[in-house]
NUKOLGU-688135 format. One record per atom (N, C-alpha, C): residue number from 1; residue in three letters; x, y, z. Coordinates in pm, 1 decimal, always signed. Layout:
BEGIN
<resi NUM	resn Ala	x X	y Y	z Z>
...
***
This chain:
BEGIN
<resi 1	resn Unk	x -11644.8	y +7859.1	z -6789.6>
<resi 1	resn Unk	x -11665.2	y +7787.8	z -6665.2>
<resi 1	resn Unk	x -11750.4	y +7874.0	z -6573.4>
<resi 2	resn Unk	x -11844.8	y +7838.1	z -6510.9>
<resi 2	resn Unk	x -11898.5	y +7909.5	z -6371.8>
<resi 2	resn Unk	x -11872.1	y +7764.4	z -6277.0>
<resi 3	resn Unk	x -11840.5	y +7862.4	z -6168.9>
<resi 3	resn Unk	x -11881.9	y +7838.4	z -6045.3>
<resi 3	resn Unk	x -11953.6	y +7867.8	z -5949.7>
<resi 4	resn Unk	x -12026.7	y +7840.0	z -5854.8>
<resi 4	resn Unk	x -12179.7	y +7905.5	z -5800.9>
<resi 4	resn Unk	x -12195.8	y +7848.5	z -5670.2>
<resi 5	resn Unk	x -12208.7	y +7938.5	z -5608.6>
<resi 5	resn Unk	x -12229.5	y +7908.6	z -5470.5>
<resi 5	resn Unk	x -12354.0	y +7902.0	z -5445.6>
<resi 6	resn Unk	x -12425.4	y +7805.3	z -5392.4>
<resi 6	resn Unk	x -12560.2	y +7769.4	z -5435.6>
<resi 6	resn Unk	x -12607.6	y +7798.0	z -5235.6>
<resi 7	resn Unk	x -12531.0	y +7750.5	z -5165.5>
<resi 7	resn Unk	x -12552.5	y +7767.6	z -5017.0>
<resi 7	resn Unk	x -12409.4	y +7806.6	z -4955.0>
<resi 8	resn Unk	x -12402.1	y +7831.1	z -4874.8>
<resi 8	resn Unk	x -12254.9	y +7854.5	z -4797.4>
<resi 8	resn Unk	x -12204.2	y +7723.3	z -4778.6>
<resi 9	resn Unk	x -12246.9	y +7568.5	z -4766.3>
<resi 9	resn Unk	x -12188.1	y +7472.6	z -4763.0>
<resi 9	resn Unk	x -12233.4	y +7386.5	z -4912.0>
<resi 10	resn Unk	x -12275.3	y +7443.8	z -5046.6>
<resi 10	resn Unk	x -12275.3	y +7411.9	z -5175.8>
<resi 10	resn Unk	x -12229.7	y +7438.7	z -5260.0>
<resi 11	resn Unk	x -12119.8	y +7418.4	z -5334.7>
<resi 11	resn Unk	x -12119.8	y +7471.6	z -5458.8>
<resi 11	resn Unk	x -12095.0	y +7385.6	z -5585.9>
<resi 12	resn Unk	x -12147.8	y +7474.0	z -5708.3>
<resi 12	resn Unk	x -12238.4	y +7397.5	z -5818.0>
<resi 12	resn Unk	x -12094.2	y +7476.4	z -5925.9>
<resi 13	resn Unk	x -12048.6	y +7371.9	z -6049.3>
<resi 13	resn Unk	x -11972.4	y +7396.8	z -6097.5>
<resi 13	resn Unk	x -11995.6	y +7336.5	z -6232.2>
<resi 14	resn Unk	x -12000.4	y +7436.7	z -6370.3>
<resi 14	resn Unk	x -12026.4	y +7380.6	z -6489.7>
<resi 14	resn Unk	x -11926.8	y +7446.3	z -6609.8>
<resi 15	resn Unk	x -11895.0	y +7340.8	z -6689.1>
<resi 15	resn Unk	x -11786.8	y +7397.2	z -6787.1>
<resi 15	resn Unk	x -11834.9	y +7287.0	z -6928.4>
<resi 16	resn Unk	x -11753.1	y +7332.1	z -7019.1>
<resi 16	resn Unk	x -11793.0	y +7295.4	z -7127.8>
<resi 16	resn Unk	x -11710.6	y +7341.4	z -7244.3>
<resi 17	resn Unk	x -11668.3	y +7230.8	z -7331.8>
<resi 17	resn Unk	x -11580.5	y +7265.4	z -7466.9>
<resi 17	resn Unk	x -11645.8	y +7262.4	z -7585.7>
<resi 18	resn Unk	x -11617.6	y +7277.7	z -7758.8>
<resi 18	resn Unk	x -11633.2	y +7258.2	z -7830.9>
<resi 18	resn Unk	x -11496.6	y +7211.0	z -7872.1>
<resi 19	resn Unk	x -11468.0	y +7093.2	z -7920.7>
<resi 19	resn Unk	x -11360.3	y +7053.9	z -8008.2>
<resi 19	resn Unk	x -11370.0	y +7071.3	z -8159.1>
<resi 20	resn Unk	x -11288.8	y +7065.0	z -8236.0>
<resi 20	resn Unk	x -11248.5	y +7117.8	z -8388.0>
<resi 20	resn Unk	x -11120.9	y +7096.5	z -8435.1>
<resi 21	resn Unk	x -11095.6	y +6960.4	z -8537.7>
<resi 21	resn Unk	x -10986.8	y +6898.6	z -8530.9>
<resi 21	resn Unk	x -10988.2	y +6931.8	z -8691.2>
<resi 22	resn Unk	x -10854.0	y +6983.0	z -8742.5>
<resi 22	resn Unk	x -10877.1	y +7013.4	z -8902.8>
<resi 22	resn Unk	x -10743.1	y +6880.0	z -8947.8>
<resi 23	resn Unk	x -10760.4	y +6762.7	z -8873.6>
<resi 23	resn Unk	x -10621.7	y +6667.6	z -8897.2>
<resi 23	resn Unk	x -10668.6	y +6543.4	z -8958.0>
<resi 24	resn Unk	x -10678.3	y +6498.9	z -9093.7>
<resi 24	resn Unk	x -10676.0	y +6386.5	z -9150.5>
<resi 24	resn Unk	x -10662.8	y +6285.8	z -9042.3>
<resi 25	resn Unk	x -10799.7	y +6166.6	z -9030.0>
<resi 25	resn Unk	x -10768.6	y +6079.2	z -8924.1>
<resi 25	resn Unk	x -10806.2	y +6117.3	z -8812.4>
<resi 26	resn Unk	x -10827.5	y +6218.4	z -8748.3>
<resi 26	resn Unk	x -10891.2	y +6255.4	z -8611.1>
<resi 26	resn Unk	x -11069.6	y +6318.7	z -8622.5>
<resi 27	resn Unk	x -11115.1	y +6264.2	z -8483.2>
<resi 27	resn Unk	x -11246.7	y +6319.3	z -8512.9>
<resi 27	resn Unk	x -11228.8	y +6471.1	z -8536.3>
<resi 28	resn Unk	x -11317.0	y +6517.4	z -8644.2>
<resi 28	resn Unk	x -11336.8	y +6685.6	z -8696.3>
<resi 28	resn Unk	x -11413.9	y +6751.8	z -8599.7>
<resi 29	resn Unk	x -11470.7	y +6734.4	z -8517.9>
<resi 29	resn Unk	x -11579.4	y +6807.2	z -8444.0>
<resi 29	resn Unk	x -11616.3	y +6682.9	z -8307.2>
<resi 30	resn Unk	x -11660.9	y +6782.7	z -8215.1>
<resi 30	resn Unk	x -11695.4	y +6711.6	z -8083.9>
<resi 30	resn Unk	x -11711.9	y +6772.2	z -7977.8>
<resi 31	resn Unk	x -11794.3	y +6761.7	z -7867.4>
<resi 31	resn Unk	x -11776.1	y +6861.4	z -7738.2>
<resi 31	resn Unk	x -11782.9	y +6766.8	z -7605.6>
<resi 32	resn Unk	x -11768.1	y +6844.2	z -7499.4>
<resi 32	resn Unk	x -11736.1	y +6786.7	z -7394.8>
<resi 32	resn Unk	x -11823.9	y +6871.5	z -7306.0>
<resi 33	resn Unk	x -11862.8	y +6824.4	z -7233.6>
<resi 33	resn Unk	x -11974.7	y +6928.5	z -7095.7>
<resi 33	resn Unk	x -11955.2	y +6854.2	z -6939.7>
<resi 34	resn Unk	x -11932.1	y +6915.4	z -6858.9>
<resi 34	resn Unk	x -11888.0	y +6840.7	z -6726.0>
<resi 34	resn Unk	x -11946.9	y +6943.4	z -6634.5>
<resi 35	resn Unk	x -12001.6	y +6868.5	z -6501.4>
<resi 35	resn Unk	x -12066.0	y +6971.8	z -6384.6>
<resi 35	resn Unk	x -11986.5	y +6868.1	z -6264.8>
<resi 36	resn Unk	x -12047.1	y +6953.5	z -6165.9>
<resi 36	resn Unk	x -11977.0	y +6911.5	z -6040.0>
<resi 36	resn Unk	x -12052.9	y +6941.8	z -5954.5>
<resi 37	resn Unk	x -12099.4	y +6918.9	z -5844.9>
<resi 37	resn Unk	x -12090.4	y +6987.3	z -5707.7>
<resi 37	resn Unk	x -12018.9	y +6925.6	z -5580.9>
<resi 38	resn Unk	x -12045.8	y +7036.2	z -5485.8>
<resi 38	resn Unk	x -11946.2	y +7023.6	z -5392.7>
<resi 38	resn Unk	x -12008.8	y +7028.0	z -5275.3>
<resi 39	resn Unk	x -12041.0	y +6948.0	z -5158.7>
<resi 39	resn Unk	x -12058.3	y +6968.6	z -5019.3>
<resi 39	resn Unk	x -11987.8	y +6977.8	z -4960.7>
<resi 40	resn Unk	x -11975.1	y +7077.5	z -4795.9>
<resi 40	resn Unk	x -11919.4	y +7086.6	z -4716.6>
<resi 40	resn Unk	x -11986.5	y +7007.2	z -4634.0>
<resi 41	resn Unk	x -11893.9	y +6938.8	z -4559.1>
<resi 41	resn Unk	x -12045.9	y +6794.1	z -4456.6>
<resi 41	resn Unk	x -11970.5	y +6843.9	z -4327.4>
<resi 42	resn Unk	x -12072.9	y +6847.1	z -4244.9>
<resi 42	resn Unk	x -12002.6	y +6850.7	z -4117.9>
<resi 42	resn Unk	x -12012.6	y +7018.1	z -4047.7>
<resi 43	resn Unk	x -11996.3	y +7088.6	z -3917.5>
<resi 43	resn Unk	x -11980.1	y +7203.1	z -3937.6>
<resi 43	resn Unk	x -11821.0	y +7244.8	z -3959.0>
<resi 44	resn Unk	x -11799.2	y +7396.0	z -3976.6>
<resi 44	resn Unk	x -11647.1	y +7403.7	z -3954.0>
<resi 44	resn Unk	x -11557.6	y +7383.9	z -3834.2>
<resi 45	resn Unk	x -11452.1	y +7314.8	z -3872.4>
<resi 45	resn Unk	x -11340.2	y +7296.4	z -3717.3>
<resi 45	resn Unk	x -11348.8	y +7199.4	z -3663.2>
<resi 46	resn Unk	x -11476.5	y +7134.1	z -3754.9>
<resi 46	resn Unk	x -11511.9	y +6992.0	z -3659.8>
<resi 46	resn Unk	x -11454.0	y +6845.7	z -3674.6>
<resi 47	resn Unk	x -11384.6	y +6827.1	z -3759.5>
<resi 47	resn Unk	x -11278.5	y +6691.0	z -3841.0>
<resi 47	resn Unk	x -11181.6	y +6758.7	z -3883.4>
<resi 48	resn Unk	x -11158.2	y +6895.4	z -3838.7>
<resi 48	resn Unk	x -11003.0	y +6953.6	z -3836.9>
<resi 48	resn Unk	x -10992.2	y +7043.5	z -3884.9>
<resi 49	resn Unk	x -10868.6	y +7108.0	z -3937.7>
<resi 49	resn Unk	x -10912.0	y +7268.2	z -3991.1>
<resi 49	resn Unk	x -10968.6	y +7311.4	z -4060.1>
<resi 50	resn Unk	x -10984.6	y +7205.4	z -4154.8>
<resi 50	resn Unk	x -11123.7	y +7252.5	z -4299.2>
<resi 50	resn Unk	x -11219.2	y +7143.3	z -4269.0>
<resi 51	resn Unk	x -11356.6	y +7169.3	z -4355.9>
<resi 51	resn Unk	x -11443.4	y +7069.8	z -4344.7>
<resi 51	resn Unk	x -11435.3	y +6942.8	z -4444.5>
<resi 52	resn Unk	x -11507.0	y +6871.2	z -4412.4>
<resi 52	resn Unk	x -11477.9	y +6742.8	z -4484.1>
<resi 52	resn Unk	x -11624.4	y +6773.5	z -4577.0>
<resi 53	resn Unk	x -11524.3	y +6720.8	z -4692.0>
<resi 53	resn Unk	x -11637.5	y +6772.7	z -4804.8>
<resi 53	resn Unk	x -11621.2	y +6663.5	z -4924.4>
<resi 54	resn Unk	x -11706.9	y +6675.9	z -4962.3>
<resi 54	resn Unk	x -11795.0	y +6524.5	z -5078.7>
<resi 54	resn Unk	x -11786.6	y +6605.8	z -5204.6>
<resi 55	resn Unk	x -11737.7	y +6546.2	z -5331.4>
<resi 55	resn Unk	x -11745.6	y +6642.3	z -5459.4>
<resi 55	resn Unk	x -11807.4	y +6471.0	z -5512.6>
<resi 56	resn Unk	x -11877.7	y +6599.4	z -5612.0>
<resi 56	resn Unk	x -11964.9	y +6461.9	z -5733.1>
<resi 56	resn Unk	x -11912.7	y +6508.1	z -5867.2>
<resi 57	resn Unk	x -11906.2	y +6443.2	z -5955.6>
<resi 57	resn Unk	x -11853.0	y +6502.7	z -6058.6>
<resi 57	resn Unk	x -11902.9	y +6445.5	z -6195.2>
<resi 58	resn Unk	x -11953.2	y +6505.3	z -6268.4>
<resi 58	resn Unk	x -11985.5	y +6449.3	z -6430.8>
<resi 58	resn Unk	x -11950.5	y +6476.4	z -6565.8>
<resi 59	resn Unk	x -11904.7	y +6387.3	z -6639.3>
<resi 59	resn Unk	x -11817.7	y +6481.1	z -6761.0>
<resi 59	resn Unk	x -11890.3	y +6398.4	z -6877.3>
<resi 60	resn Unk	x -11924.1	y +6407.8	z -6947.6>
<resi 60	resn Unk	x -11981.9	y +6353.2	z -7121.5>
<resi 60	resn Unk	x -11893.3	y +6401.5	z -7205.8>
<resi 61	resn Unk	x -11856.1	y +6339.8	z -7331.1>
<resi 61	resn Unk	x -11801.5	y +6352.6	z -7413.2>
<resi 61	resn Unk	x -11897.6	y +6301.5	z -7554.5>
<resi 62	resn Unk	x -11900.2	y +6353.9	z -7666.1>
<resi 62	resn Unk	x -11944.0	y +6330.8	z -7780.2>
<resi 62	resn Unk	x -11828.2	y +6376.9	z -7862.3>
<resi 63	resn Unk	x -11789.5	y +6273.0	z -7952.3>
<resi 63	resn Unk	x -11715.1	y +6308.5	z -8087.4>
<resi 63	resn Unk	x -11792.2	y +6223.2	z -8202.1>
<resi 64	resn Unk	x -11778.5	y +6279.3	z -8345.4>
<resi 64	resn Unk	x -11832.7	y +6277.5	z -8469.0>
<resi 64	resn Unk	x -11809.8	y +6127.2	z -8474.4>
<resi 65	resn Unk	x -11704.8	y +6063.6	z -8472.3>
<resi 65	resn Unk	x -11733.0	y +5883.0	z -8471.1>
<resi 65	resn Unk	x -11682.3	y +5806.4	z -8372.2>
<resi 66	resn Unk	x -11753.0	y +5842.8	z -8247.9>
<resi 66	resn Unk	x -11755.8	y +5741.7	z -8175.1>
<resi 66	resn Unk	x -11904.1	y +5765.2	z -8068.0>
<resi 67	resn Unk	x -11873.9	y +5613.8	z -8035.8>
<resi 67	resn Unk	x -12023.8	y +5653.9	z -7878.9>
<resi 67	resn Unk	x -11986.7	y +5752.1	z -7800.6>
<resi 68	resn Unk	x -12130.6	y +5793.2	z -7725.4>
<resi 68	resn Unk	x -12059.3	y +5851.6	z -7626.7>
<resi 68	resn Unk	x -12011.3	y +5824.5	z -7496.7>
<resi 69	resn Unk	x -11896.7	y +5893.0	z -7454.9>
<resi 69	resn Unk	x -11825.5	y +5879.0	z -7329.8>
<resi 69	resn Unk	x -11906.7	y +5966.6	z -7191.1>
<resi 70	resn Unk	x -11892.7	y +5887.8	z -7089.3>
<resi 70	resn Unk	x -11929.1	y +5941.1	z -6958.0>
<resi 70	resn Unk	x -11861.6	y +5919.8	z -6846.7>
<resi 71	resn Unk	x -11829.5	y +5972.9	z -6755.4>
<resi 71	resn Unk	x -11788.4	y +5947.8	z -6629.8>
<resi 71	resn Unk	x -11844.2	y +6031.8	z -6539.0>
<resi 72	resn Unk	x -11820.0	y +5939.2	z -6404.7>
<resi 72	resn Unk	x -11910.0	y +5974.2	z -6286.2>
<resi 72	resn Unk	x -11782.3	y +5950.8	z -6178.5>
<resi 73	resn Unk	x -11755.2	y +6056.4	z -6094.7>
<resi 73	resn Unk	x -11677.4	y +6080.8	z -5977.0>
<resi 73	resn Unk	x -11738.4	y +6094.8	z -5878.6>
<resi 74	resn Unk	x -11690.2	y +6048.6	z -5759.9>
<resi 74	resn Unk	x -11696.0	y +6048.8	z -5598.2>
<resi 74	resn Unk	x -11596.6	y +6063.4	z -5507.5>
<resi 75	resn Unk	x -11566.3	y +6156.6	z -5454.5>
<resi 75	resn Unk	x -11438.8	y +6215.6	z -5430.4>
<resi 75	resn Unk	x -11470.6	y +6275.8	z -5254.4>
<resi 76	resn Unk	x -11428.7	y +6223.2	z -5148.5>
<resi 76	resn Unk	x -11431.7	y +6258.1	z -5032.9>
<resi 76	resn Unk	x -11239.8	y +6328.7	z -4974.3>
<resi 77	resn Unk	x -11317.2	y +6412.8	z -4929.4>
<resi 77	resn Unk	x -11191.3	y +6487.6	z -4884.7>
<resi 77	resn Unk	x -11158.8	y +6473.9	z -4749.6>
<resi 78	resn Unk	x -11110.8	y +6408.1	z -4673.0>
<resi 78	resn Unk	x -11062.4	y +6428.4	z -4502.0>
<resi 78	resn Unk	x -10969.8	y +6547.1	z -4457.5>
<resi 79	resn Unk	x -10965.6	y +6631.3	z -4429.6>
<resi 79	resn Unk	x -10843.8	y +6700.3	z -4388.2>
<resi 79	resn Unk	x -10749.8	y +6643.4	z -4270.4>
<resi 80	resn Unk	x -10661.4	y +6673.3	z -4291.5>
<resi 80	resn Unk	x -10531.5	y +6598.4	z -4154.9>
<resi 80	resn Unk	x -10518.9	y +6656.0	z -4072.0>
<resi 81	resn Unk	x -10486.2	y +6785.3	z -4138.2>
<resi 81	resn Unk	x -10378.0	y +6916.5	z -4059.6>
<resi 81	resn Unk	x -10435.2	y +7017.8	z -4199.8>
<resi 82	resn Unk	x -10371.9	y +7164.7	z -4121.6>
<resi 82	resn Unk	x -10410.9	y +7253.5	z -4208.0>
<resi 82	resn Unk	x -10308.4	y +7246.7	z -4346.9>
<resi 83	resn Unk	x -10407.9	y +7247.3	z -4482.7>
<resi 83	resn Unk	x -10316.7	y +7200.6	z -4569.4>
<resi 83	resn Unk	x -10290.2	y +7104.3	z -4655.1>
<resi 84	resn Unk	x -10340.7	y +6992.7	z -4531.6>
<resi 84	resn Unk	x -10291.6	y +6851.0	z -4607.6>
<resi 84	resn Unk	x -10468.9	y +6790.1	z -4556.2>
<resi 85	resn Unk	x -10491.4	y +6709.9	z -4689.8>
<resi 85	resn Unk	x -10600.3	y +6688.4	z -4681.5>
<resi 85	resn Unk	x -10586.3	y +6467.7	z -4757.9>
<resi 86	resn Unk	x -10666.3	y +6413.0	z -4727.3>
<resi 86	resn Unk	x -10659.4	y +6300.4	z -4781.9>
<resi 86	resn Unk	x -10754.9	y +6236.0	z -4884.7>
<resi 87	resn Unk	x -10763.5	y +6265.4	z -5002.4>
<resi 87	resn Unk	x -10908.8	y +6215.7	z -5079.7>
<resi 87	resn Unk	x -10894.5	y +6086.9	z -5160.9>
<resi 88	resn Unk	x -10972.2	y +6038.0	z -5088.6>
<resi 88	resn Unk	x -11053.9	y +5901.5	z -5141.5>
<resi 88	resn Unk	x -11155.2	y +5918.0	z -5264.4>
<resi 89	resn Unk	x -11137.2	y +5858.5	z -5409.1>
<resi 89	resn Unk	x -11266.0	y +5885.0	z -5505.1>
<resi 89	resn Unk	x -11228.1	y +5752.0	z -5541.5>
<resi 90	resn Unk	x -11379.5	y +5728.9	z -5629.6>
<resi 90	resn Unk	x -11369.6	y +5634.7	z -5729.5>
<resi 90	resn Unk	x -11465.7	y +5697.0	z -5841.1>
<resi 91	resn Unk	x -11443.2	y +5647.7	z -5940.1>
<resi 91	resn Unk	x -11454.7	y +5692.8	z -6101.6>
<resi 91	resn Unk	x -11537.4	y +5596.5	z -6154.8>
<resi 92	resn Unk	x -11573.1	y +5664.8	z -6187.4>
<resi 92	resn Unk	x -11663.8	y +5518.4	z -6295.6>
<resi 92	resn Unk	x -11703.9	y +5565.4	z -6460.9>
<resi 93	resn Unk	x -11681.2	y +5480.1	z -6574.7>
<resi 93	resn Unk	x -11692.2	y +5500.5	z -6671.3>
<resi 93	resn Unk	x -11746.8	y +5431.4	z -6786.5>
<resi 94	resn Unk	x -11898.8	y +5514.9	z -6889.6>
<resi 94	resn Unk	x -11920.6	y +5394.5	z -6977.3>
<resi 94	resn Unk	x -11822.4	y +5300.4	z -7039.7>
<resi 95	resn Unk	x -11733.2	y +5335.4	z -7041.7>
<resi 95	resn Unk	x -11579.2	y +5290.1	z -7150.3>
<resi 95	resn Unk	x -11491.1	y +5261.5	z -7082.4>
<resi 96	resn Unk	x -11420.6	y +5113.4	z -7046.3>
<resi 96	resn Unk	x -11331.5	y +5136.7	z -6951.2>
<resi 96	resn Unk	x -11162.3	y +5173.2	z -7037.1>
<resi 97	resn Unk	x -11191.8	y +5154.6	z -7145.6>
<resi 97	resn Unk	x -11035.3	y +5253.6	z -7207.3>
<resi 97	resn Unk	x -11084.9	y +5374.4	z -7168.1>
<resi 98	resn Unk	x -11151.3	y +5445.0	z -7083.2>
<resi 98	resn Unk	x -11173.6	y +5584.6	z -7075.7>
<resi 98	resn Unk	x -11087.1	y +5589.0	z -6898.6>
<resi 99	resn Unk	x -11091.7	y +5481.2	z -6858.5>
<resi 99	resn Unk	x -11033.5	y +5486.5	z -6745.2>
<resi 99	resn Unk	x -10895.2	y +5422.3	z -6752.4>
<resi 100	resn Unk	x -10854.5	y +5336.7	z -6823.6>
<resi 100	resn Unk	x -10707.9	y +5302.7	z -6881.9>
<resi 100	resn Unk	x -10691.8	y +5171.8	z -6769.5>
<resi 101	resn Unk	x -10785.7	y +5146.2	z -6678.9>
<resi 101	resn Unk	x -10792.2	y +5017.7	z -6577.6>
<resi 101	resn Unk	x -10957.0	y +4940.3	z -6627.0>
<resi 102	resn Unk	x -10980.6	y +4875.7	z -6468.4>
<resi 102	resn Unk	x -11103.1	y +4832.1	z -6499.9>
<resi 102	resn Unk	x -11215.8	y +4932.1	z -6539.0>
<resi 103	resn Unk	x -11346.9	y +4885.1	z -6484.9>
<resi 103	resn Unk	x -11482.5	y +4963.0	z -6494.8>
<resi 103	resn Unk	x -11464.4	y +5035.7	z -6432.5>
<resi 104	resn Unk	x -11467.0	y +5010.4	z -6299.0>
<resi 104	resn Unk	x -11411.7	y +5112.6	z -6162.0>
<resi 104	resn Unk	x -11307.3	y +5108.3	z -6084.1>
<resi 105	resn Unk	x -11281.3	y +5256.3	z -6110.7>
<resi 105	resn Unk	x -11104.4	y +5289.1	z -6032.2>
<resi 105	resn Unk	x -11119.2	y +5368.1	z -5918.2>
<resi 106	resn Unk	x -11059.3	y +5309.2	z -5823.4>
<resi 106	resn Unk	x -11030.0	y +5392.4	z -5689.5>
<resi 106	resn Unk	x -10916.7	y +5412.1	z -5641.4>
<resi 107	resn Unk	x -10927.6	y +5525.4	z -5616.3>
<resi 107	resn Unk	x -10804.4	y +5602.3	z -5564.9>
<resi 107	resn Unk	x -10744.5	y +5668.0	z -5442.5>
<resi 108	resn Unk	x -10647.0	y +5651.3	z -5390.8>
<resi 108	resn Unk	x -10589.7	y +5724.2	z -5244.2>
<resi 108	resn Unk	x -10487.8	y +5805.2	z -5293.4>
<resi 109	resn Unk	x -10497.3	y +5920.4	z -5204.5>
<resi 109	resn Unk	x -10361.0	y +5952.6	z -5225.0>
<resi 109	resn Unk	x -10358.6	y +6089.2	z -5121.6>
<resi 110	resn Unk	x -10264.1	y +6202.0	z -5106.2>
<resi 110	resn Unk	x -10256.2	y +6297.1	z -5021.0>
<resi 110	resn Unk	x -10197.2	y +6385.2	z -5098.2>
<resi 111	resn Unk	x -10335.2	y +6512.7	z -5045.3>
<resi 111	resn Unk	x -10365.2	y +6654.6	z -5113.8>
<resi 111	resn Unk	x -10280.2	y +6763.1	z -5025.5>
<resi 112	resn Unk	x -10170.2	y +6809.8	z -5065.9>
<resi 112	resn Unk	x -10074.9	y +6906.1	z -4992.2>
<resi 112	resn Unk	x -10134.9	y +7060.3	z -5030.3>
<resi 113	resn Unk	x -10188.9	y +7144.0	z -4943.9>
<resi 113	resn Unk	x -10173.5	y +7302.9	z -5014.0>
<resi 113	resn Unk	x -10049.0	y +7378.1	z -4941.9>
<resi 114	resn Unk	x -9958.9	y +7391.6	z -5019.6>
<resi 114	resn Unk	x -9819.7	y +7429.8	z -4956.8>
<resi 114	resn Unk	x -9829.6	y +7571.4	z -4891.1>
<resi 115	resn Unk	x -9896.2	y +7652.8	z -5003.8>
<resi 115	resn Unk	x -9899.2	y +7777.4	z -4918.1>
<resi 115	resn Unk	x -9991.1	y +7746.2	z -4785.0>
<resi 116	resn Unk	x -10110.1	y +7713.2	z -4778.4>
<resi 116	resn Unk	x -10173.1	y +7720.4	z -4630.8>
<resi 116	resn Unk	x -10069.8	y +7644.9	z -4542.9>
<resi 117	resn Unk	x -10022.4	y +7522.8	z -4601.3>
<resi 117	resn Unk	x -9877.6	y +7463.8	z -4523.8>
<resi 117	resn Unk	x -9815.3	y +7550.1	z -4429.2>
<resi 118	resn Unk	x -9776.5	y +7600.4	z -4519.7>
<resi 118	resn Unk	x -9663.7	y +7703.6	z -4502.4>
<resi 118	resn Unk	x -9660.7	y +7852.6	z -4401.1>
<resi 119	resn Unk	x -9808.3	y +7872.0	z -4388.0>
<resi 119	resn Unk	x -9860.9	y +7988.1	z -4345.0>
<resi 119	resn Unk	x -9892.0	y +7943.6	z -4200.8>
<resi 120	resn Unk	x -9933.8	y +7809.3	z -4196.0>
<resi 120	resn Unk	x -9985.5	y +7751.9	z -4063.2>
<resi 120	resn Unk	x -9870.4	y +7657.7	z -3978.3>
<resi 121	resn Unk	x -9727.6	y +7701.0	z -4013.9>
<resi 121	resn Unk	x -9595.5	y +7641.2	z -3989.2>
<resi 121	resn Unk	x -9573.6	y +7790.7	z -3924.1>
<resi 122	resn Unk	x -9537.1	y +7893.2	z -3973.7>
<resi 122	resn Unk	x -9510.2	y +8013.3	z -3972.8>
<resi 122	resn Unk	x -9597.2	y +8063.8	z -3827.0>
<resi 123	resn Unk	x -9717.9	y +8048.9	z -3810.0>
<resi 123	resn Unk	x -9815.2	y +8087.2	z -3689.4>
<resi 123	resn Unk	x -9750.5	y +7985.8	z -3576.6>
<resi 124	resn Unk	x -9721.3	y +7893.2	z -3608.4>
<resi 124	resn Unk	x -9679.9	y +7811.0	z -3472.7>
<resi 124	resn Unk	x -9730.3	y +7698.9	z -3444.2>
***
């Protein structure tokens, strides 16, 4: 995996597998390659204790018998409070058994970091 700080409000993120299946019935070989980046939007302090930041995300998949798989992420982060953050994404995928719903899935939900929680309870 690297990660790379490309600007003080960028960063660029790339990883990558080789699969190798020695199991009667499963694909024998296959890899996976996924990047990311990350904006910070906004300056700091300004929509709350962290910045509000945009992640993009791309993952491919190739195995020995099948097409290939892709997905594409969009992932916005709001912060609340220090800690707790709220991200909104939606997903999108050549395959929608790759998403286990429709074509495109969107999602809510709330991002807790307990220790900063915890640290910014403690200050007052």
């Amino acid at each position: 995996m690297l990660d790379l700080g490309l600007t003080s409000r960028v960063t660029l993120m790339l990883n990558s597998a080789l699969t190798f299946v020695d199991t009667p019935g499963d694909d024998p070989w296959g890899g996976t390659a996924a990047t990311g980046l990350e904006f910070a939007l906004g300056s700091d302090r300004t929509t709350g204790p962290d910045p509000l930041t945009l992640d993009l995300a791309f993952e491919g998949q190739l195995l020995q018998s099948q097409d290939a798989t892709w997905r594409l992420q969009a992932k916005l982060m709001v912060p609340l409070l220090e800690g707790v953050s709220l991200p909104i994404s939606a997903t999108w995928s050549s395959r929608s058994e790759a998403l286990e719903e429709a074509h495109v899935l969107g999602r809510l939900g709330l991002a807790v970091d307990t220790a900063r929680l915890l640290c910014a309870l403690e200050r007052g």
